[in-house]
N, C-alpha and C positions, 0 to 999 in steps of 0.2 A: 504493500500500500504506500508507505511513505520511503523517501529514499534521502541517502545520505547528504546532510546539506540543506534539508528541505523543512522548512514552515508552513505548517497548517494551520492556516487560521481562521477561526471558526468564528462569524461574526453577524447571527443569524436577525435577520432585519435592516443589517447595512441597508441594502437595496430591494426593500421591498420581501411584499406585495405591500402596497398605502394606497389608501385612496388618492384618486386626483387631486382632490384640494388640498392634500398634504403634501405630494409631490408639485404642486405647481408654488410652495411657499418657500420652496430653495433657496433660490435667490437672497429669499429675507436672511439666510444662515450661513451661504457661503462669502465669497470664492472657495472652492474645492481642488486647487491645481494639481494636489500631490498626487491625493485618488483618481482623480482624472485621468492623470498622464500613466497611472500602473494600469488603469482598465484599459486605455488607449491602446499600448502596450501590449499588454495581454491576450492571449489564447483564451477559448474557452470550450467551453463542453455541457452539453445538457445533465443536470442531474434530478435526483428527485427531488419535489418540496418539501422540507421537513423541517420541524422548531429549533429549537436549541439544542433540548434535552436528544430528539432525533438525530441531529449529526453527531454529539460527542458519545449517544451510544452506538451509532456507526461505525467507531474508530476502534469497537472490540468485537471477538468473534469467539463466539457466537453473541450478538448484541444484548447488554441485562437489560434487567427491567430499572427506570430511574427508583423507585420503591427501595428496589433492592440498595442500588448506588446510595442514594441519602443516606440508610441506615447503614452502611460503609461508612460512609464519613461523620456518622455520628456517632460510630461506635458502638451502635447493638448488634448486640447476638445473638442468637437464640433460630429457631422455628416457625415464630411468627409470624404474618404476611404486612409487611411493611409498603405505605404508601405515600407520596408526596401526599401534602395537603396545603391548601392556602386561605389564605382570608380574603374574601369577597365581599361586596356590598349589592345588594339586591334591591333596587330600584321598581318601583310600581309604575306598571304604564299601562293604564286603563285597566283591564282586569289580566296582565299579564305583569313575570321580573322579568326586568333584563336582567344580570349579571355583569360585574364589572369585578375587575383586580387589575394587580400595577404597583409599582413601588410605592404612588401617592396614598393607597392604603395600608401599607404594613404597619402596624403597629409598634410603638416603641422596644427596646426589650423588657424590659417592666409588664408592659401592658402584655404583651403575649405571654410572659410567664405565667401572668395571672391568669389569663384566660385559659391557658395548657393545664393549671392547677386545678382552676373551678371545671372545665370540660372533664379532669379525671376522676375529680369526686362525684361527678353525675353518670360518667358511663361506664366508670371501669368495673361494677356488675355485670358488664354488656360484654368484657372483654375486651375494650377500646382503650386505648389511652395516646395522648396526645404531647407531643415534645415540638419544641420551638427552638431555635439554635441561627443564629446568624442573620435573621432573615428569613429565614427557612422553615415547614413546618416538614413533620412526620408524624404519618398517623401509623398508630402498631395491633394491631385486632390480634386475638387467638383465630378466630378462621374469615377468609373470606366473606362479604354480605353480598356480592354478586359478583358477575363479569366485570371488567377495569369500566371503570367512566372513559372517556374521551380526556383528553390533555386539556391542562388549562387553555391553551393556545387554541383550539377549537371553540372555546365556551365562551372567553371572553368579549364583552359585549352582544350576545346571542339573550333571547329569550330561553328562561328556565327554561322550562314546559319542552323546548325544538332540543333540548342536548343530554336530556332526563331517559335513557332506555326505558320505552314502554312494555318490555314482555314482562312476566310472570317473575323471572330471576331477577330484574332487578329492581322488586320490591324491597325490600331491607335497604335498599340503597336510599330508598325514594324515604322511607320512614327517617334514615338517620338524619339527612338533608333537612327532611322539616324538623326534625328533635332538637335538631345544632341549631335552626332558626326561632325557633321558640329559647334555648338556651343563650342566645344572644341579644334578645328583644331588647330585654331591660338591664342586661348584663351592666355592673358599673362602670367599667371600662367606655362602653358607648356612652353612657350617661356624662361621662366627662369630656369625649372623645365631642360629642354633639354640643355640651357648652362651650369649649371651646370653638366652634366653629368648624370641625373636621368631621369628614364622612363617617359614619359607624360602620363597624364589622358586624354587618348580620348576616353572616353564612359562612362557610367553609366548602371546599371542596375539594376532593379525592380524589387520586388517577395512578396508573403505571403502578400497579402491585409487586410484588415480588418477596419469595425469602431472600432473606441475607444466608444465609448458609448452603443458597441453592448457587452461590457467586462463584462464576469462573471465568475471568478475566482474563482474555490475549491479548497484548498489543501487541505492536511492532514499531511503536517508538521508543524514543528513552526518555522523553520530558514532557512534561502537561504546564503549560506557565496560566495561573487562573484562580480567585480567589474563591468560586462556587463550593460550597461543599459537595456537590455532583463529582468536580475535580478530583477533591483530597477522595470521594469512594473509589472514582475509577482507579484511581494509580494506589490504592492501599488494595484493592483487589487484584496489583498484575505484582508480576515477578519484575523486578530490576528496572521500574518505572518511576522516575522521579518526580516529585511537585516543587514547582517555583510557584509563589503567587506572582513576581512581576517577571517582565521581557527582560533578560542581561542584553548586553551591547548589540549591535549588528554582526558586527565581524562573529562575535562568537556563536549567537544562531546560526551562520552560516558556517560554521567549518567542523559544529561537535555535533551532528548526527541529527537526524530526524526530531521534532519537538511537534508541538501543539500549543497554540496560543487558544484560546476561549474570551471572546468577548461580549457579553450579554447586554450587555447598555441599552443597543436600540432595542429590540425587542421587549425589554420591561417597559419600555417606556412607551412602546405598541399596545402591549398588552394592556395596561393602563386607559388609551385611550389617547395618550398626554402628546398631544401635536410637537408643542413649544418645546417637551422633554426630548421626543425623537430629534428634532434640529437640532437641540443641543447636544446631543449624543454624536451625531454627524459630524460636528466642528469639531469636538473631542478625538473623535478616531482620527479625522484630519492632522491636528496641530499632534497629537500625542503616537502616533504608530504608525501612520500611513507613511512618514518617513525610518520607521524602523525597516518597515518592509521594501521599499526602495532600494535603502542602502542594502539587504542582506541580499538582493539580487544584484543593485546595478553598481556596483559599490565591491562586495567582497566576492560574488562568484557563483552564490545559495539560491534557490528557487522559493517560490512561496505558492501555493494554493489557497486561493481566498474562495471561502465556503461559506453561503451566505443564506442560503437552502430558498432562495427563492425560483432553484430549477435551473439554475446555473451556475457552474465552476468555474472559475478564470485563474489559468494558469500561466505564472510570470517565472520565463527565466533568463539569464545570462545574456542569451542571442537576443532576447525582444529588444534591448537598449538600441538595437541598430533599426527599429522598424521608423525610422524617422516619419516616414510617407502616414503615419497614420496622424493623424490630426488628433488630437484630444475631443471628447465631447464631452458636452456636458454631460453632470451629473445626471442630471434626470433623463438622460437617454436609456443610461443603465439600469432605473429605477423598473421594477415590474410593478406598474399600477391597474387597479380594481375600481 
């Protein structure tokens, strides 16, 4: 998969899919010269669409479940069926929720302790219990209550009701969803969350199950550089896999072997909803990495694969620096809009 010299970087919502009027507000965030000229540059190749959590469990084989990965990096063990979980805000629109998550909801750490505490004292007769860590939630059941949910990335901003499996199996599902919303109604955390003027956490939701003990881990790189807990599980589940949370130099990307960068910014800030957060994410990869990746190609000799899961690969190496004839385009050429 990856080869000597080469950077993967995973940076799922750089370019899309956004809608129009969020791709036509560039301008308001750029100039974008660096990314410009590496997409110019660049080769590419069709791949599939896939979120975050999608490409970096791509990069193992046989691919885990993210459930499984979280509860790696957070260090349980056991038998259990471990799932991501996140805090959502459920919105009424006419007699339907929408659904919303995103950075601009997460809770302080405090505030999620607390509700990880008060959720265990209510369900852990049910065999649930609930952990918070980084950002991050994990939900840990004694068994299964249905088939996986769909990924956050599917639900966000969707009506309940369209992303809710309606057969028979995933009843338990449907009960705990509403149990979690009646337990966060008047929860005090919202009570404060709402006088101050910030959205309340009325919902949770659940996806990508798996055991931790069912984890078996291949890569075929030697470094994950990335601060996700997803990260610290994958590379504690492989053999001889190291974690950096930041990018070291150009040159050194380039000459010590295969690695993997993970950048999640735009995509939280998709998921959110958050316009203004995506642009500002955009200039960030700009000003902060899109000259890392430059240099480790046009610079020290390295390749880079930028992975961006909106259905295409663009791959920059050593010889593209000579493709002078191609012009740069704009950003939003590159953009896949909806």
């Amino acid at each position: 998969m990856a080869r000597r010299g080469e950077l993967i970087c995973l940076a799922p919502g750089l370019l899309g899919p956004v809608p129009a009027t969020l791709a036509d507000a560039l301008p308001s965030a750029g100039p974008f010269p660096v990314l410009e000229a590496l997409l110019g540059r660049a080769g590419r190749r069709p791949a599939a669409r896939a979120d975050g959590e999608g490409l970096l469990c791509a990069l193992a084989e046989p691919p885990p479940s993210v459930g499984a990965l979280l509860a790696l990096g957070f260090g349980v063990e056991g038998e259990r069926v471990c799932y991501r979980a996140a805090p959502t805000h459920l919105r009424p629109d006419r007699d339907r929720l929408l659904l919303f998550a995103g950075d601009a909801l997460n809770p302080s750490a405090d505030e999620a302790a607390q509700i990880a505490r008060d959720f265990n004292r209510l369900f852990s007769e049910d065999g649930l219990e609930l952990q918070a860590e980084d950002g991050k939630w994990l939900l840990i059941a004694d068994a299964a209550p249905g088939p996986d949910l769909p990924p956050l990335s599917a639900v966000a901003g969707r009506y309940l009701d369209t992303v809710i499996p309606n057969e028979a199996a995933a009843r338990p599902w449907r009960k705990l969803l509403n149990e979690v919303q009646m337990f966060l109604h008047d929860h005090p955390v919202n009570a404060a969350r709402q006088a101050s003027g910030e959205l309340p956490v009325n919902g949770l939701w659940f996806w990508g199950g798996g055991r931790r003990n069912d984890l078996g881990v291949d890569l075929s790189i030697r470094r994950i550089h990335g601060h996700d807990p997803l990260v610290r599980g994958l590379t504690r589940g492989s053999s001889g896999v190291e974690h950096a949370p930041s990018l070291p130099a150009p040159r050194s990307l380039a000459e010590s072997g295969a690695a993997v960068f993970v950048w999640p910014d735009a995509e939280r800030a998709l998921l959110g909803g958050d316009a203004e957060a995506w642009l500002g994410a955009l200039q960030r990869f700009e000003h902060e990495y899109a000259g890392i990746l430059r240099d480790v190609v046009f610079q020290y000799g390295g390749r880079v694969e930028l992975r961006t899961g909106n259905g295409w690969t663009h791959l920059i190496g050593p010889g593209d620096r000579w493709r002078f004839w191609r012009r740069p385009r704009s950003l939003r050429d590159w953009l896949v809009v909806e």
